[in-house]
C-alpha positions in Angstrom: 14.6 -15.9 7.0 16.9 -13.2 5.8 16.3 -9.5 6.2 16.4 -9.7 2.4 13.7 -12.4 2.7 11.4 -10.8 4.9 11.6 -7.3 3.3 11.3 -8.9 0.0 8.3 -10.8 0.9 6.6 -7.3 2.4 7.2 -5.7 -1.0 5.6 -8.4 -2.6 2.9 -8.2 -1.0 2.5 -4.6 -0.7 2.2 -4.2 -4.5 1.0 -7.7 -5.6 4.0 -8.6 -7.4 6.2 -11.7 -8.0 9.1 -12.6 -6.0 11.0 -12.7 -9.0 10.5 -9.3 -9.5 11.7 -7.9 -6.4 15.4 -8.4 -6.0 18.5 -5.9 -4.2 18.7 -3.9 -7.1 14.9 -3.4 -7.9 14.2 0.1 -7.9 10.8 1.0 -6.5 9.7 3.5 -9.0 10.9 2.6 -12.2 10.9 -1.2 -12.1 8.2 -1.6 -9.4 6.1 1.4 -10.4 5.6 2.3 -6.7 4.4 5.8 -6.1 5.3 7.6 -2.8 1.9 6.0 -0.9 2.9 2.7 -1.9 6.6 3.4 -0.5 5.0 4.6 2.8 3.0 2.0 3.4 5.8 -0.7 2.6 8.2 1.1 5.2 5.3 1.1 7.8 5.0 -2.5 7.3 8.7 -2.4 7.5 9.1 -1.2 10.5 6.4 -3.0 12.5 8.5 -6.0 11.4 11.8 -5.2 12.7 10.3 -2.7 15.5 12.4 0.3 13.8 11.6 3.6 13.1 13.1 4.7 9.0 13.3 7.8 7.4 11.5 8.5 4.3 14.1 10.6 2.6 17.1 8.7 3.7 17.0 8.2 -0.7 15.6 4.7 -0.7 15.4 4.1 -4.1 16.5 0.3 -4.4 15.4 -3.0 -2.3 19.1 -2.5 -1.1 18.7 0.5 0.4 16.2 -0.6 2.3 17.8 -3.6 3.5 21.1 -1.5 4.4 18.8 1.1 6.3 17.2 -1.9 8.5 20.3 -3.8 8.9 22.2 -0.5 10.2 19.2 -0.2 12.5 18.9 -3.1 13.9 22.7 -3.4 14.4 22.4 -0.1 16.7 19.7 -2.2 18.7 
């Protein structure tokens, strides 16, 4: 599974939508409709995942950001 994959299936989950829905260029707020508590928990989840610590105002507004911020991390492992 993909980083992609796993992140994607964590959003999904997180706020009950289809897989469809959540692609790279998704953006949480105005496609997802995720407000700032939603967005917290779906980084906690994210970083229990990949055992990574993220920073909320590193301007995550897209799945791809996201998936950038963990792969950078996890590349500095």
């Amino acid at each position: 599974m993909t980083t992609f994959e796993k992140i994607q299936e964590i959003i999904v989950d997180q706020l009950d939508k289809e897989t469809e829905e959540v692609q790279l260029k998704t953006n949480f707020r105005e496609e997802l409709e995720a407000d700032s508590l939603d967005l917290f928990q779906i980084i906690n989840d994210i970083e229990d995942e990949f055992d990574i610590k993220i920073e909320f105002d590193e301007g995550l507004n897209t799945v791809q950001d996201i998936v950038n911020t963990v792969n950078t991390q996890l590349e500095a492992k």
